[in-house]
N, C-alpha and C positions, 0 to 999 in steps of 0.2 A: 840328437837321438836318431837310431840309424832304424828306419821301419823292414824287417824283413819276412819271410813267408817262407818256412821251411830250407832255408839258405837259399833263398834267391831275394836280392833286390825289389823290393814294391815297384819304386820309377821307375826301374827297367821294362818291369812288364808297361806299367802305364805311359811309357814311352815306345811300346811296339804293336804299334796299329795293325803291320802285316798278322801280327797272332790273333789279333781280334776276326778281322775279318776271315780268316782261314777255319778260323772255332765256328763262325756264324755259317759260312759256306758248308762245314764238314756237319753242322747240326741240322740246318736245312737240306742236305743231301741224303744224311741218313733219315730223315722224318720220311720223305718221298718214299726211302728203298722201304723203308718199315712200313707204310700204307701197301706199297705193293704186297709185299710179302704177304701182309693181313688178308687182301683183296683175293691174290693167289690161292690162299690156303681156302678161304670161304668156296670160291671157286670148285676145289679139289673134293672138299667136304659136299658140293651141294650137287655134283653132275659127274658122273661116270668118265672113264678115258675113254675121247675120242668124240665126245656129246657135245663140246664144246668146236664149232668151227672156225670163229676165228676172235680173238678177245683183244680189245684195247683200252689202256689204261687212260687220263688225262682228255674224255672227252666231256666236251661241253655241250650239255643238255638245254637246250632254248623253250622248251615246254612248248605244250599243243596249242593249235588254233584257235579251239574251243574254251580255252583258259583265259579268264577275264584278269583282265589288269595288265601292267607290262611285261616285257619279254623276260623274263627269266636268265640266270646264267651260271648251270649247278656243274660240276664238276664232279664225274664220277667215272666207271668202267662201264663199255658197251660189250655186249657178248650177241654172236652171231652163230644162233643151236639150231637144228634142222627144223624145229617146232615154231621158230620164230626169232625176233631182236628183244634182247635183255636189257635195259639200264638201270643199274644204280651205284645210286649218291654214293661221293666216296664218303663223309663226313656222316652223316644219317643213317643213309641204309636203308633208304627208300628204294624202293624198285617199280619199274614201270616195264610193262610186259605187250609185245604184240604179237600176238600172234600170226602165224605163217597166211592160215587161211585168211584171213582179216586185212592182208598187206595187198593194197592196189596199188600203187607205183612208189620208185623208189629215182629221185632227182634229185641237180642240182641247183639251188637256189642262193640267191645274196637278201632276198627279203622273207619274213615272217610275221606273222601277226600283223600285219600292213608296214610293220617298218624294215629300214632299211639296218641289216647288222653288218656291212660293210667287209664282208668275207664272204666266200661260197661256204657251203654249208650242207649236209646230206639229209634232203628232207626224204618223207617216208609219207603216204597218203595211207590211211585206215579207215578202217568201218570200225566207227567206237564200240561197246561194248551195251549201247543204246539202240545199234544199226545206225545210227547216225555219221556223214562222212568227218574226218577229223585230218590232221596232218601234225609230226614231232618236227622237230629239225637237230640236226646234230652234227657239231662239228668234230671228226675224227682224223686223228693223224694217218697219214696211209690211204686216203681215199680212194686212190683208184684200187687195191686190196680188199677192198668195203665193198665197193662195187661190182667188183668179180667174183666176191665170195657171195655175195647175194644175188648176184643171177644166176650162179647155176645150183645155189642150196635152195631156193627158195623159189625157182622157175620162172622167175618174171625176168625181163630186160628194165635194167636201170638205165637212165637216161644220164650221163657220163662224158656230156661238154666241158672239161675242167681245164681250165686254162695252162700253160706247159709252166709256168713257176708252181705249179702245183703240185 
């Protein structure tokens, strides 16, 4: 009995791995570009041309100082608006907001929360929203980009030791 699917061979397929994985590669590429796109349009929707100064997709959110329990590691979009730094979740759609006046320095660190996360990492020092002192950390592609666009949007010198495979 011969198993077919629309004139092709069952085995066949079940004998070609390269197709499996090329389907799995071409499903998880399109998920990403489709988040972005989502990510993008929300964007376009929520802030005027030109309000936005510099945006990055795939950063990783380590959560504040002040946040009890361990280190966190959320993956979403950072936006950099003359008013301040934007994060949010890509999955949720949570967002966490600092504002400009509120932002007292902006460095590089390998540790958080007392531990060690084993990569540099672009922390931000704040005054919470209690006046209380606080600190984010975040890891972003592009750093020294990060860095430049926040010193001169936002007036302060970031501190920008980042080692040269960076």
């Amino acid at each position: 009995m011969e198993s077919r699917l629309g004139g092709i061979d069952i085995h066949y397929l079940q004998t070609q791995e390269w197709l499996w994985i090329a389907l799995i590669f071409f499903a998880l590429f399109g998920g990403i570009a489709l988040w972005q796109w989502r990510d993008k349009r929300w964007v376009a929707r929520r802030f005027r041309p030109g309000e936005v100064i510099i945006m990055s997709f795939g950063v990783t959110f380590y959560g504040c100082e002040s946040t009890e329990g361990r280190v966190p590691q959320q993956t979403g979009m950072l936006l950099l608006l003359e008013t301040g730094l934007l994060y949010r979740t890509r999955f949720l759609g949570k967002e966490f907001m600092i504002p400009k006046e509120r932002i007292k320095a902006v460095y590089v660190a390998k540790q958080h929360k007392g531990k060690d996360l084993y990569r540099y990492v672009m922390k931000v020092d704040f005054i919470d929203r209690h006046g209380r002192p606080d600190s984010a950390a975040f890891r972003v592609p592009y750093p020294k980009q990060w860095f430049s666009a926040i010193g001169k949007t936002l007036d302060i010198t970031p501190v920008t030791q980042l080692p040269e495979e960076e």
